[in-house]
Each structure stands twice: as structure tokens, then as C-alpha cells.
HTML snippet that shows the backbone in 3Dmol.js (N, CA, C, O; Angstrom):
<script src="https://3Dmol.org/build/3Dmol-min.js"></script>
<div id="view" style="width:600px;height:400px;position:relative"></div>
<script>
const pdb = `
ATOM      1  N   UNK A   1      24.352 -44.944 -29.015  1.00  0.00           N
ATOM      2  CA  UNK A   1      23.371 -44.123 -29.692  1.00  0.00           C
ATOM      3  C   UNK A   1      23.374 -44.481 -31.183  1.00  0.00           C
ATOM      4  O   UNK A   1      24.358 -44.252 -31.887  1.00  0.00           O
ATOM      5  N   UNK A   2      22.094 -45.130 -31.715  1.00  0.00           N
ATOM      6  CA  UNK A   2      22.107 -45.143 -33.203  1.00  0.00           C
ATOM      7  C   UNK A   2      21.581 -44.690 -34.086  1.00  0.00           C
ATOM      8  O   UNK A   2      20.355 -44.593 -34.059  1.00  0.00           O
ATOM      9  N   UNK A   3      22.297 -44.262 -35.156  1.00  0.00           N
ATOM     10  CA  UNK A   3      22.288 -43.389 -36.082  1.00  0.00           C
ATOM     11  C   UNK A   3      20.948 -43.246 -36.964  1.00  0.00           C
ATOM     12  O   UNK A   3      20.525 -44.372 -37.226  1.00  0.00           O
ATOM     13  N   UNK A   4      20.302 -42.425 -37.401  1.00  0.00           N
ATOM     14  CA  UNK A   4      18.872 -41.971 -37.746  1.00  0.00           C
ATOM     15  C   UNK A   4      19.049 -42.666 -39.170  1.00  0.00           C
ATOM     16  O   UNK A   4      20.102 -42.498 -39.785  1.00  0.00           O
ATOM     17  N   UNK A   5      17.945 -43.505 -39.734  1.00  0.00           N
ATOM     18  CA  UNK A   5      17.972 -43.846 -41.152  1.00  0.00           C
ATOM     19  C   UNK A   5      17.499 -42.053 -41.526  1.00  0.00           C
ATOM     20  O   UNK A   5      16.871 -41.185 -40.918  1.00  0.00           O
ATOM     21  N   UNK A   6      18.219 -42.144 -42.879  1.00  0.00           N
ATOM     22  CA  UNK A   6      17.868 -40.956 -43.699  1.00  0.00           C
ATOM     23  C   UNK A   6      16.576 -41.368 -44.565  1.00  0.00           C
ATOM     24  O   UNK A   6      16.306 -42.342 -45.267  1.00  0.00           O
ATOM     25  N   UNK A   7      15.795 -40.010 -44.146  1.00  0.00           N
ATOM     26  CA  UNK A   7      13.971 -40.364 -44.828  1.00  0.00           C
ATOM     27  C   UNK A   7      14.054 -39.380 -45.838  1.00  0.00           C
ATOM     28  O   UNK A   7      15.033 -38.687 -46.115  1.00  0.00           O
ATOM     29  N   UNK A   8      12.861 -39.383 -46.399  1.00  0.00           N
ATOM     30  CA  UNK A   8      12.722 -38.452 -47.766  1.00  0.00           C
ATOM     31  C   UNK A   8      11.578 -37.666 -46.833  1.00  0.00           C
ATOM     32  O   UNK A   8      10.639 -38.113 -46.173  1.00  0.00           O
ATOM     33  N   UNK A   9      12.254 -35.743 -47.153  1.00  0.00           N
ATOM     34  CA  UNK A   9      11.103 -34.893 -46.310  1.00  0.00           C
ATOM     35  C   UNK A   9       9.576 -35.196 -47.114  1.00  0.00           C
ATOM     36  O   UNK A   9       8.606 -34.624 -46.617  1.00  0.00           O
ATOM     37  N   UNK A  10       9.408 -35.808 -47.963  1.00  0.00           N
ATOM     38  CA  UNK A  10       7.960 -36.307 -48.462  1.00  0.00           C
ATOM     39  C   UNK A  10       7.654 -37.193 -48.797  1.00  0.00           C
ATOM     40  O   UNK A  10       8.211 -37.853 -49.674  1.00  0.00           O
ATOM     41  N   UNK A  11       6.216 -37.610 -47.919  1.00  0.00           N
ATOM     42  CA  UNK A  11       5.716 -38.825 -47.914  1.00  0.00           C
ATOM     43  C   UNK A  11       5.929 -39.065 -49.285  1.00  0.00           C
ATOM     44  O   UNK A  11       5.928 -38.286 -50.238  1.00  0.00           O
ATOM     45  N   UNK A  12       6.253 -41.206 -49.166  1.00  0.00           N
ATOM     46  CA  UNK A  12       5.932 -41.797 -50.967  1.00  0.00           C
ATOM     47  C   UNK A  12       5.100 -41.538 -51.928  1.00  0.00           C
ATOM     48  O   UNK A  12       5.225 -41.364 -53.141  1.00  0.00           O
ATOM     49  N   UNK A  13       3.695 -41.539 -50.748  1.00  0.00           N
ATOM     50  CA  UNK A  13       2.449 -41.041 -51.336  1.00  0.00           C
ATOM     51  C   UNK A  13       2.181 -40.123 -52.230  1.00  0.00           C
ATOM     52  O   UNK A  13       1.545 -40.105 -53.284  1.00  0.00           O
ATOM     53  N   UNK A  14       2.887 -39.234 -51.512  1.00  0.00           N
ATOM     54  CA  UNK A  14       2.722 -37.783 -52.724  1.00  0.00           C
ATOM     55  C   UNK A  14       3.599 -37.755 -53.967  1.00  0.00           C
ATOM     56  O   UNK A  14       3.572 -36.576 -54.321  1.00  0.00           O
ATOM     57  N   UNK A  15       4.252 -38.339 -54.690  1.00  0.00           N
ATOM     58  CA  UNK A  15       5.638 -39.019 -55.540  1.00  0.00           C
ATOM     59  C   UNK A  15       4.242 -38.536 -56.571  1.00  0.00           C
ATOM     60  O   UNK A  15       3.963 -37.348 -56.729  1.00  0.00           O
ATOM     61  N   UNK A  16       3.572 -39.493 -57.120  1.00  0.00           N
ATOM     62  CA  UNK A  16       2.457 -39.310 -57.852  1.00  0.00           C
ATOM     63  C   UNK A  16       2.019 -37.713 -58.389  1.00  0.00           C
ATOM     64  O   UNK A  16       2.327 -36.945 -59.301  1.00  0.00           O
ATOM     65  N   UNK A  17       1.143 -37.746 -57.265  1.00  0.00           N
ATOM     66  CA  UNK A  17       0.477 -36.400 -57.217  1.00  0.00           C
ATOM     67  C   UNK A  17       1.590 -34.958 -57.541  1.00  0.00           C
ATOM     68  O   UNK A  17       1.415 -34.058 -58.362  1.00  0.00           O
ATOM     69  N   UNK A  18       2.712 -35.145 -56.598  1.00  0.00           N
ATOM     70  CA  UNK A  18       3.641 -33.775 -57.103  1.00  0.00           C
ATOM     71  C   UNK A  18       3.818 -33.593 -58.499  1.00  0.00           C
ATOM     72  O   UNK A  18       3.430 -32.608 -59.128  1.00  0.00           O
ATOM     73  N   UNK A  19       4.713 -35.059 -59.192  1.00  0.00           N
ATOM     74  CA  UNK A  19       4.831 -35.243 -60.505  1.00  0.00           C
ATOM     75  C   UNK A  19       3.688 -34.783 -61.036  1.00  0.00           C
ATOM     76  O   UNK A  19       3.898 -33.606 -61.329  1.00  0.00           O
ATOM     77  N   UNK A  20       2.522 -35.105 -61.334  1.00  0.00           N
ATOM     78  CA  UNK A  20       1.524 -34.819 -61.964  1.00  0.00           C
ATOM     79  C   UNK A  20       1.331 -33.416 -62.144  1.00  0.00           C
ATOM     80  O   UNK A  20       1.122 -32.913 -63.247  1.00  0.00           O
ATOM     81  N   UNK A  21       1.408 -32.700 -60.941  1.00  0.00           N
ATOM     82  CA  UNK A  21       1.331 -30.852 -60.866  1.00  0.00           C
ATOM     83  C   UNK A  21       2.167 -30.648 -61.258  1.00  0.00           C
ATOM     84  O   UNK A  21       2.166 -30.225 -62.414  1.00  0.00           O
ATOM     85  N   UNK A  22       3.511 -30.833 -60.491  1.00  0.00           N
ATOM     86  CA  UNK A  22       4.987 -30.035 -60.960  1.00  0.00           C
ATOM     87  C   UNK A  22       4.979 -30.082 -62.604  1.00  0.00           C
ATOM     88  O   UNK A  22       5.171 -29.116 -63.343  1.00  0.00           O
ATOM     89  N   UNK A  23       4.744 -31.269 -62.948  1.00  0.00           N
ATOM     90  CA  UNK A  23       4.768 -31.659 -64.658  1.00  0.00           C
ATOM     91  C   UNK A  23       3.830 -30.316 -65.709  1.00  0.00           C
ATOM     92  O   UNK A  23       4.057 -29.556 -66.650  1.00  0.00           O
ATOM     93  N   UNK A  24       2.461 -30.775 -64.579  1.00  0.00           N
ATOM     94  CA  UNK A  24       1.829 -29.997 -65.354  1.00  0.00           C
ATOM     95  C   UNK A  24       2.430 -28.583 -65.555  1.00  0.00           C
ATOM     96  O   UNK A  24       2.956 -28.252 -66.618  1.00  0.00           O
ATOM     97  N   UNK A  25       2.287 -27.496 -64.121  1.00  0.00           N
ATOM     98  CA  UNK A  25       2.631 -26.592 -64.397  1.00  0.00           C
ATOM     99  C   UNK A  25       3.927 -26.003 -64.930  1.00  0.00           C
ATOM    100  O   UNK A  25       4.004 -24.833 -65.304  1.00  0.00           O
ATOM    101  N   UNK A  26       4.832 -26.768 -64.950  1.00  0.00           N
ATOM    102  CA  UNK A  26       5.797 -26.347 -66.077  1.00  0.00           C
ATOM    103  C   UNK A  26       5.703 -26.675 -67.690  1.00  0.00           C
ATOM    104  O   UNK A  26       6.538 -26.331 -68.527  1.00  0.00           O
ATOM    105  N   UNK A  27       4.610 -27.351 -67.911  1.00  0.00           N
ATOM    106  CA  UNK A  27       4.291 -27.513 -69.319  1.00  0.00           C
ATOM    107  C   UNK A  27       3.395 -25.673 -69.598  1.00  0.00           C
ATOM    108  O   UNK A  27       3.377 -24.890 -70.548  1.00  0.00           O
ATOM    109  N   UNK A  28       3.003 -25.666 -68.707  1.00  0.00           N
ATOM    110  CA  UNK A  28       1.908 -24.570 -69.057  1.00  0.00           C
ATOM    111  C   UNK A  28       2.330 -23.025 -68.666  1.00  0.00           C
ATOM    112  O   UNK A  28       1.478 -22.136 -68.675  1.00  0.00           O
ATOM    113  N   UNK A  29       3.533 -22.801 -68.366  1.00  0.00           N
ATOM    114  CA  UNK A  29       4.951 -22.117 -68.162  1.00  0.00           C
ATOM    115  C   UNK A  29       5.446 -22.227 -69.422  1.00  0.00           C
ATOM    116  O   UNK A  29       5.725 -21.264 -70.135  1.00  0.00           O
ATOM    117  N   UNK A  30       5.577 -23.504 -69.754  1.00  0.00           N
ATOM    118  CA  UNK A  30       7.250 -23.151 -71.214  1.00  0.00           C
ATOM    119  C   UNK A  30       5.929 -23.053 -72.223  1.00  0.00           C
ATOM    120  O   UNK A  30       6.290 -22.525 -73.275  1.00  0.00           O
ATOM    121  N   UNK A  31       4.216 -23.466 -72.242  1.00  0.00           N
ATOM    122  CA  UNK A  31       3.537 -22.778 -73.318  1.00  0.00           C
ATOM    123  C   UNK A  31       3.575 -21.347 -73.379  1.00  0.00           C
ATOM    124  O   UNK A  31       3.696 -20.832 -74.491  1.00  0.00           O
ATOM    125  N   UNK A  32       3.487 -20.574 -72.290  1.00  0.00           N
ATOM    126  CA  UNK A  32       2.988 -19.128 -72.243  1.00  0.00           C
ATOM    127  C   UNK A  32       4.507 -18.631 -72.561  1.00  0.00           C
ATOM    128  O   UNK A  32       4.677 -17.491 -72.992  1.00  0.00           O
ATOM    129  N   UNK A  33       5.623 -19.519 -72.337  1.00  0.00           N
ATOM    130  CA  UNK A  33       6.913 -18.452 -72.766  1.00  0.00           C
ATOM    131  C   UNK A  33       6.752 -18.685 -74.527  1.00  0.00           C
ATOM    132  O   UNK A  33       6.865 -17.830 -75.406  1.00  0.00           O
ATOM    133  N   UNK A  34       6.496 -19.941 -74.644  1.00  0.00           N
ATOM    134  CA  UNK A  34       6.527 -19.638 -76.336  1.00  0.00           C
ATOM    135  C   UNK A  34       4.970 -19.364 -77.008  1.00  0.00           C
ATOM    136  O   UNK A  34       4.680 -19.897 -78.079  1.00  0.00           O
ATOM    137  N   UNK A  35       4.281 -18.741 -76.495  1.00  0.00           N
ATOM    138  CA  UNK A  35       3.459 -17.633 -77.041  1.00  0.00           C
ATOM    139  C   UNK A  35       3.748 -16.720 -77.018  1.00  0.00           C
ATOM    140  O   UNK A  35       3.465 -16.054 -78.014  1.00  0.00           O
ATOM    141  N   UNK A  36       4.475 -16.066 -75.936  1.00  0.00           N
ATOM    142  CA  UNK A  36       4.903 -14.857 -75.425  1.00  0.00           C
ATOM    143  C   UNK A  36       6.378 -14.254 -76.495  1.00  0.00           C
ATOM    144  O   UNK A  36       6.533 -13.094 -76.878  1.00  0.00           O
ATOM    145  N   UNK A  37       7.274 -15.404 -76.773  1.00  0.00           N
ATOM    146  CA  UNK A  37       7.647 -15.449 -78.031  1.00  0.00           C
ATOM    147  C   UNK A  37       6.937 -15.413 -79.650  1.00  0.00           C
ATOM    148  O   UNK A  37       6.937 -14.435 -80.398  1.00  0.00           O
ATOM    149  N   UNK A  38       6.596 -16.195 -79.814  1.00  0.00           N
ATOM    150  CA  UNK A  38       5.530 -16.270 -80.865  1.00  0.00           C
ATOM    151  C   UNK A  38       4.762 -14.878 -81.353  1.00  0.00           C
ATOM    152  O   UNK A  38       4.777 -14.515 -82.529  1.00  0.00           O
ATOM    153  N   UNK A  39       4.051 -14.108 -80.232  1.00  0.00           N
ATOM    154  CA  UNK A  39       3.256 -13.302 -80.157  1.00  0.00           C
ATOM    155  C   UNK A  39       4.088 -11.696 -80.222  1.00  0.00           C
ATOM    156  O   UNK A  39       3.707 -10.776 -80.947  1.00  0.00           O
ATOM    157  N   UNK A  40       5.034 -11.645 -79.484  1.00  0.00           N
ATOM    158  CA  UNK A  40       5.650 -10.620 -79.281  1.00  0.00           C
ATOM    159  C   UNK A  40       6.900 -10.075 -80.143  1.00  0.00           C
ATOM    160  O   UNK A  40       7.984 -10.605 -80.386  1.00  0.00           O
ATOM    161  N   UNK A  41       6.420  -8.961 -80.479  1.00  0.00           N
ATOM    162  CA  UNK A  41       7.602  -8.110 -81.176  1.00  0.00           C
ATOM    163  C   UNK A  41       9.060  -8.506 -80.566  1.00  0.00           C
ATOM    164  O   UNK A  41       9.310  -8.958 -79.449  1.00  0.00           O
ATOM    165  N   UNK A  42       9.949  -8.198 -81.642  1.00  0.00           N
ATOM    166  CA  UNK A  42      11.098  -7.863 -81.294  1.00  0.00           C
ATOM    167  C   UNK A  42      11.967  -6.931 -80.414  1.00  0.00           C
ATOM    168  O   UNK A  42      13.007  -7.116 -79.781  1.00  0.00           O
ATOM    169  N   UNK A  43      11.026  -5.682 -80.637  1.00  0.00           N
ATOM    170  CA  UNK A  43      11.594  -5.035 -79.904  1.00  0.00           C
ATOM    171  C   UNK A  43      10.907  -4.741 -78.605  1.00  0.00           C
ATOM    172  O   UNK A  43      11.444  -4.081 -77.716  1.00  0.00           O
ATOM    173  N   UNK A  44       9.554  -5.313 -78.514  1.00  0.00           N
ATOM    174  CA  UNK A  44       8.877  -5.201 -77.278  1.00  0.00           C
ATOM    175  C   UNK A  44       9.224  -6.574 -76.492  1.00  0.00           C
ATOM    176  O   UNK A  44       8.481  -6.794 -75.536  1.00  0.00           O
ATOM    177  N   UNK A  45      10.083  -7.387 -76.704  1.00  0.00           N
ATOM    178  CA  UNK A  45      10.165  -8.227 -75.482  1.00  0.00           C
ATOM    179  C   UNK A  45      11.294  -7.962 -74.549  1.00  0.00           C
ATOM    180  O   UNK A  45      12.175  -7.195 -74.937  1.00  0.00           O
ATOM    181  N   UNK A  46      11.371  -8.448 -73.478  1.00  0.00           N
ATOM    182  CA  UNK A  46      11.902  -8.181 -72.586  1.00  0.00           C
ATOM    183  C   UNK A  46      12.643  -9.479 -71.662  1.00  0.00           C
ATOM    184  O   UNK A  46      11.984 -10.439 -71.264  1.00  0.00           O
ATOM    185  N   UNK A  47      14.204  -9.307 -71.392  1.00  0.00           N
ATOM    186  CA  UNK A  47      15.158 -10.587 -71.560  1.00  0.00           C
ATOM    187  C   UNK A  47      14.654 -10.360 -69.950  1.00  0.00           C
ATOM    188  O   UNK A  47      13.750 -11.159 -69.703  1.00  0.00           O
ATOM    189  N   UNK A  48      14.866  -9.805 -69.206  1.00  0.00           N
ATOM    190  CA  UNK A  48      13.821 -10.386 -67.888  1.00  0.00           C
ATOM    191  C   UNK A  48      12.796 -11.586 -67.833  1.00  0.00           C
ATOM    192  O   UNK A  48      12.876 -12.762 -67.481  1.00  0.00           O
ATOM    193  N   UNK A  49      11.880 -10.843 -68.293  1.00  0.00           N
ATOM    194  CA  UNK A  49      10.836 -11.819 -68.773  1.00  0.00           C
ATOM    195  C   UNK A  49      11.521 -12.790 -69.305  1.00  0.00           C
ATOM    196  O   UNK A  49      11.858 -13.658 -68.499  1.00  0.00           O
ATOM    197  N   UNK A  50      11.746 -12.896 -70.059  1.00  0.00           N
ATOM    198  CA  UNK A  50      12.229 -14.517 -70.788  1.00  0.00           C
ATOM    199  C   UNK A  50      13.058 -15.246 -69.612  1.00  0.00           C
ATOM    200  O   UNK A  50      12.741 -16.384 -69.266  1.00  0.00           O
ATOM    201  N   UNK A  51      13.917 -14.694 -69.128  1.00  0.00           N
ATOM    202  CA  UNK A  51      15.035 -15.378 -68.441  1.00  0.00           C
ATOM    203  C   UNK A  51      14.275 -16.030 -66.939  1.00  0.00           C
ATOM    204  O   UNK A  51      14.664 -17.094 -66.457  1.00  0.00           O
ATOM    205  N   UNK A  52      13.190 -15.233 -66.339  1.00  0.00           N
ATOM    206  CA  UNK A  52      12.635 -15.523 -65.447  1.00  0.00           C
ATOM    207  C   UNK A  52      11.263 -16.837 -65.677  1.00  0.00           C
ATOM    208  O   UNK A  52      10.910 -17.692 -64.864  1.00  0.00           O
ATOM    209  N   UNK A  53      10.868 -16.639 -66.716  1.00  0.00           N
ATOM    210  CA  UNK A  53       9.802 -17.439 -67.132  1.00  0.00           C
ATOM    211  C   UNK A  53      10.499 -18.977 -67.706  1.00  0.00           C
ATOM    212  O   UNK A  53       9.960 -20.069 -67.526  1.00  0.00           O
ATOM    213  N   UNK A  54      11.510 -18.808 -68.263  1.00  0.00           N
ATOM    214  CA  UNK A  54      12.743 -19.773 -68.446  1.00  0.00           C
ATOM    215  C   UNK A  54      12.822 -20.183 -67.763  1.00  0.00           C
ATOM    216  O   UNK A  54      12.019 -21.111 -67.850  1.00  0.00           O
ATOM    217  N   UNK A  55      13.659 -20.274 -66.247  1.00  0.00           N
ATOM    218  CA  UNK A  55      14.097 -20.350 -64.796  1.00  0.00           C
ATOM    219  C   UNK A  55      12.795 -21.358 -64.104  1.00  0.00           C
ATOM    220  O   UNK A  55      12.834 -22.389 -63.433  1.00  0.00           O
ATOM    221  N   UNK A  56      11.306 -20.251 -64.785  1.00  0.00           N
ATOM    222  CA  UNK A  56      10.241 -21.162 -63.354  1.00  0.00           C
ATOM    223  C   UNK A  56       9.671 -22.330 -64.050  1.00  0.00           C
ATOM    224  O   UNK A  56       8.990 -23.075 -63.346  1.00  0.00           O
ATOM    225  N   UNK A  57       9.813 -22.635 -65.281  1.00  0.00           N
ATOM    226  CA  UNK A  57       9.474 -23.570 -66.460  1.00  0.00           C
ATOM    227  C   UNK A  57      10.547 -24.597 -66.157  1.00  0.00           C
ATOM    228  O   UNK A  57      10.231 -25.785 -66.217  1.00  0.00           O
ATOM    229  N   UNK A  58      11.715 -24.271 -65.854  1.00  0.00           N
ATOM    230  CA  UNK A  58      12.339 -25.078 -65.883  1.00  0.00           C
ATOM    231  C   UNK A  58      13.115 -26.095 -64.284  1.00  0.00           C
ATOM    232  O   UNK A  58      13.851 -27.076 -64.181  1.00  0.00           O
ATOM    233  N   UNK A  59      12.406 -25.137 -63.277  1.00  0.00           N
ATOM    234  CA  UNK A  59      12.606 -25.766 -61.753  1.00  0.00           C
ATOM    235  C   UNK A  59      11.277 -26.629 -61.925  1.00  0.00           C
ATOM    236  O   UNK A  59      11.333 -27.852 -61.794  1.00  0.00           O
ATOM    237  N   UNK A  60      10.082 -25.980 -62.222  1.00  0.00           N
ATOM    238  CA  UNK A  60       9.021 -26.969 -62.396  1.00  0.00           C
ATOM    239  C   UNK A  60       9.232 -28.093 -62.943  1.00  0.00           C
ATOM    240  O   UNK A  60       9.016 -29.135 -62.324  1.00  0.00           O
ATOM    241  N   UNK A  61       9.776 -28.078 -64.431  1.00  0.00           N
ATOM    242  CA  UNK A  61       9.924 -29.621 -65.171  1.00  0.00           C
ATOM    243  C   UNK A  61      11.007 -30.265 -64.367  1.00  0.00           C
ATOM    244  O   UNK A  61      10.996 -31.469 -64.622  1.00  0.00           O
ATOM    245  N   UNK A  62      11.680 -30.046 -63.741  1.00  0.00           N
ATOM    246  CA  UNK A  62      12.886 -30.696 -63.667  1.00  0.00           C
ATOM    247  C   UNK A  62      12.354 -31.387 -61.620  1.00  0.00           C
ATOM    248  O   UNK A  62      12.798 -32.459 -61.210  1.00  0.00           O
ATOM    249  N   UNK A  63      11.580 -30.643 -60.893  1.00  0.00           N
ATOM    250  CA  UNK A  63      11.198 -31.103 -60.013  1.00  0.00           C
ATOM    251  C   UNK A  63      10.106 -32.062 -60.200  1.00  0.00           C
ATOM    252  O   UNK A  63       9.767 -32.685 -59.194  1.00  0.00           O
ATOM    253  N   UNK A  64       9.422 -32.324 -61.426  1.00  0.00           N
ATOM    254  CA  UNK A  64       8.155 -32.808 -61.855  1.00  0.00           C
ATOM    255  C   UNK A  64       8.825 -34.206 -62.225  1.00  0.00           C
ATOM    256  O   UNK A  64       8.173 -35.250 -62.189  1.00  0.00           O
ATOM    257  N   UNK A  65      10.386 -34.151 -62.641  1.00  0.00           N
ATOM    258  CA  UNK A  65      11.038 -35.724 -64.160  1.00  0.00           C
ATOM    259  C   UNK A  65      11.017 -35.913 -62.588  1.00  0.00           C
ATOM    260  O   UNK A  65      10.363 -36.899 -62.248  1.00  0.00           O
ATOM    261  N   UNK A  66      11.643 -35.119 -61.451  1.00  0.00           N
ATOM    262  CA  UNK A  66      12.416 -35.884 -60.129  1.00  0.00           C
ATOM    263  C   UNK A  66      11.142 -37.212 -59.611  1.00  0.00           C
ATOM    264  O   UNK A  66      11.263 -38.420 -59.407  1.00  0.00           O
ATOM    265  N   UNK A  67      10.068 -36.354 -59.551  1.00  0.00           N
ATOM    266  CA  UNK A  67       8.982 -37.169 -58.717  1.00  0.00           C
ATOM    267  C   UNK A  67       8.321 -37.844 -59.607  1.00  0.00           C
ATOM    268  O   UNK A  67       7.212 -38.280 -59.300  1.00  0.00           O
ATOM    269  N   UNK A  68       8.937 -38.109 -61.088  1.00  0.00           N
ATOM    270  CA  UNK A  68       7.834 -39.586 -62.254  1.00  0.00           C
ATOM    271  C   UNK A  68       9.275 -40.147 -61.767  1.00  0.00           C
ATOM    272  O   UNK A  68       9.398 -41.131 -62.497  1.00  0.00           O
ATOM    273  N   UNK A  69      10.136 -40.106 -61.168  1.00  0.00           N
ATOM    274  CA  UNK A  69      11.058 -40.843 -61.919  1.00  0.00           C
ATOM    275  C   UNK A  69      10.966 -41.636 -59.991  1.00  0.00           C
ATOM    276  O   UNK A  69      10.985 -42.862 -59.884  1.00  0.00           O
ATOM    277  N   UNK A  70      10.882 -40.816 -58.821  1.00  0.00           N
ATOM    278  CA  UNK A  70      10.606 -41.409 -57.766  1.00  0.00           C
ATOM    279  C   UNK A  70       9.526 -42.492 -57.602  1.00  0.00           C
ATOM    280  O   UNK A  70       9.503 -43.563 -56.996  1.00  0.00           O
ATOM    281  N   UNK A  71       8.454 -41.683 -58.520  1.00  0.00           N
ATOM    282  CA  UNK A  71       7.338 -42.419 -58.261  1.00  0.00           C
ATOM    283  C   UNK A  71       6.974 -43.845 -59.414  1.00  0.00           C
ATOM    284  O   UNK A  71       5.986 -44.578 -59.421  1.00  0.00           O
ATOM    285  N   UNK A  72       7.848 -43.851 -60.060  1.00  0.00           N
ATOM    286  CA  UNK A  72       8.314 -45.089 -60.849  1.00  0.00           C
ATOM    287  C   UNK A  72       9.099 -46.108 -59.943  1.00  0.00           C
ATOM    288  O   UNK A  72       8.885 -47.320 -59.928  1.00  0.00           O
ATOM    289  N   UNK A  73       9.929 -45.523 -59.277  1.00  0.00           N
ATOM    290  CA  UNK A  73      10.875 -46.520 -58.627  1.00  0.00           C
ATOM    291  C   UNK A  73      12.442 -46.624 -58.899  1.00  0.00           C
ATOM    292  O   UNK A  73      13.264 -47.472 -58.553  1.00  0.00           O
ATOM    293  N   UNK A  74      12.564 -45.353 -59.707  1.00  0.00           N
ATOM    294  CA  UNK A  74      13.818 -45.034 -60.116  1.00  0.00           C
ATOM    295  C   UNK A  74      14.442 -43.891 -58.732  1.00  0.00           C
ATOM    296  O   UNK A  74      14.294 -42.671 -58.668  1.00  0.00           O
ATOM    297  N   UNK A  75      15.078 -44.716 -57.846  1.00  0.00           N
ATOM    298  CA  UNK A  75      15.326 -43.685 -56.824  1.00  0.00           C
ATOM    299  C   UNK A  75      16.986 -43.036 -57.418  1.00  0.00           C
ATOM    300  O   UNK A  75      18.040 -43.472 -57.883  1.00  0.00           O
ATOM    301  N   UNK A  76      16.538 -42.117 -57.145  1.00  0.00           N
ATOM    302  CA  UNK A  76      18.270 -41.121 -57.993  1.00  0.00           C
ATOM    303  C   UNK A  76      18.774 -40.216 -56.560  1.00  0.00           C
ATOM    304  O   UNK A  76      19.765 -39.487 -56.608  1.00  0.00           O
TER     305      UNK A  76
END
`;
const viewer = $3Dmol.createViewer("view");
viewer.addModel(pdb, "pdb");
viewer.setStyle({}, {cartoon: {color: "spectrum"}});
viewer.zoomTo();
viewer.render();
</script>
């Protein structure tokens, strides 16, 4: 019995396209946290908010470098 090559659960194809979204929408995440900074009082902000908007800004960018960096040819 021989052993299964290990695949990537997503097509090559999409390497491109994810990067492009994932990228985007965490750019447009860490804008609205630093408006939301920018804009907001001191004492009206709220470390929830920050810490959560932090968190989805930052699974986005970091799933977005994964798939420029797949879809370059840099397999990591």
C-alpha cells in the first residue's frame, strides 16, 4: 500500500486570487482600527474592540503574505 503524496487543501490557482483579498481585506481592517484610534476619545474606546479588530487585521495580513509568498513560488 502506497503512501498518499501530501496536497495543499487549495487549488494553485487560487494562490493569486486569495492573496489579493486576504491582503486586501486586512489592509482595510488595520485602516478602520487606526481611524477608530485616530477618531476616538480616550475614554470612549474600548480594549475589546481594539484587541479584536487587531486579531482579524492581523489573521487576514498574515494569511494574505502566506498566499503572495505561495503564489510567487516561495513554498514555506
Amino acid at each position: 500500500m502506497a503512501p498518499k503524496p501530501i496536497t495543499s487543501p487549495v487549488p494553485d490557482v487560487w494562490y493569486p486570487t486569495l492573496s489579493v483579498f486576504m491582503l486586501a481585506i486586512g489592509l482595510i481592517v488595520t485602516a478602520s482600527f487606526f481611524i477608530y484610534e485616530a477618531t476616538s476619545s480616550r475614554q470612549s474606546r474600548s480594549l475589546a474592540k481594539e484587541v479584536l479588530t487587531g486579531a482579524v487585521a492581523s489573521v487576514f495580513l498574515g494569511f494574505g503574505s502566506l498566499f503572495l509568498l505561495l503564489a510567487s513560488g516561495v513554498y514555506v
